[in-house]
C-alpha positions as CSV (number, residue, x, y, z in Angstrom):
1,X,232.7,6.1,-51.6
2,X,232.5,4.4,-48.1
3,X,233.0,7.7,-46.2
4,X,228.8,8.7,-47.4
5,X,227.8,5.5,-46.2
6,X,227.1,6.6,-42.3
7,X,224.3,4.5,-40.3
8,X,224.9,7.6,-37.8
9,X,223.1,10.1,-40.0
10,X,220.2,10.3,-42.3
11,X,220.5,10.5,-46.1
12,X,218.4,13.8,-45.8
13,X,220.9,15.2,-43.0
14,X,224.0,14.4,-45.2
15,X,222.9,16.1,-47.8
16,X,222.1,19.4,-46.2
17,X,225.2,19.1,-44.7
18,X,226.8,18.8,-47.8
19,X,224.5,21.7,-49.3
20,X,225.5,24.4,-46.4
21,X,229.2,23.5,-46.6
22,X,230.0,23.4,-50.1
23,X,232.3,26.3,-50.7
24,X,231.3,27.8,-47.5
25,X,234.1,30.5,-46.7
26,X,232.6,31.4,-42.8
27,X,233.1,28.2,-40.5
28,X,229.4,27.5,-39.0
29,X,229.7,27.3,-35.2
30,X,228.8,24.1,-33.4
31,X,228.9,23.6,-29.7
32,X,231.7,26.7,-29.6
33,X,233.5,25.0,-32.6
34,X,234.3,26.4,-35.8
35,X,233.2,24.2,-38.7
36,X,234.4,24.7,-42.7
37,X,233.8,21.6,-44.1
38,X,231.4,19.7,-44.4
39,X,234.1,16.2,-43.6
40,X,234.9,18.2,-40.2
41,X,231.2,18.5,-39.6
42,X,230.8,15.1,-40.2
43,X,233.2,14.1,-38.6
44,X,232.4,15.8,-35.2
45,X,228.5,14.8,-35.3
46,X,229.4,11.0,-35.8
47,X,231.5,11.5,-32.7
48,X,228.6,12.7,-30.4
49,X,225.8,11.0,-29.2
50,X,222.5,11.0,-30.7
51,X,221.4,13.3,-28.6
52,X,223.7,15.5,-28.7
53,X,224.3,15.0,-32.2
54,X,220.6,15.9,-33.0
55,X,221.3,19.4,-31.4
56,X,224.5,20.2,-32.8
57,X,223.0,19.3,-36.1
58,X,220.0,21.6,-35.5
59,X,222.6,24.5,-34.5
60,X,224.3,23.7,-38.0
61,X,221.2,23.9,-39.9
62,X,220.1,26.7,-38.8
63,X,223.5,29.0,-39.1
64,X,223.6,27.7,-42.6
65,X,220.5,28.8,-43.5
């Protein structure tokens, strides 16, 4: 699947997203932004730059855990 394949983000970071998401039924809040899926997530982080994508994936983490 090409959509896994992401220079942007770190095998270990997709796969925590991918742990906190799956079948999550609260959306995770990310720079004011409701997330429910991990795709959306995804999606949005590959959008930001790396700095800013390091802290919104930080914020992530740590709501999901």
């Amino acid at each position: 699947m090409i959509d896994d394949v992401s220079p942007s983000l770190s095998r270990p970071q997709r796969r925590l997203l991918r742990r906190i998401y799956n079948g999550r039924t609260t959306p995770i809040m990310a720079d004011g932004k409701p997330f429910l899926t991990y795709k959306a997530a995804k999606q949005y982080l590959l959008g930001l730059t790396p700095e800013e994508r390091d802290a919104a994936y930080l914020e992530m983490k740590e709501q999901g855990q």
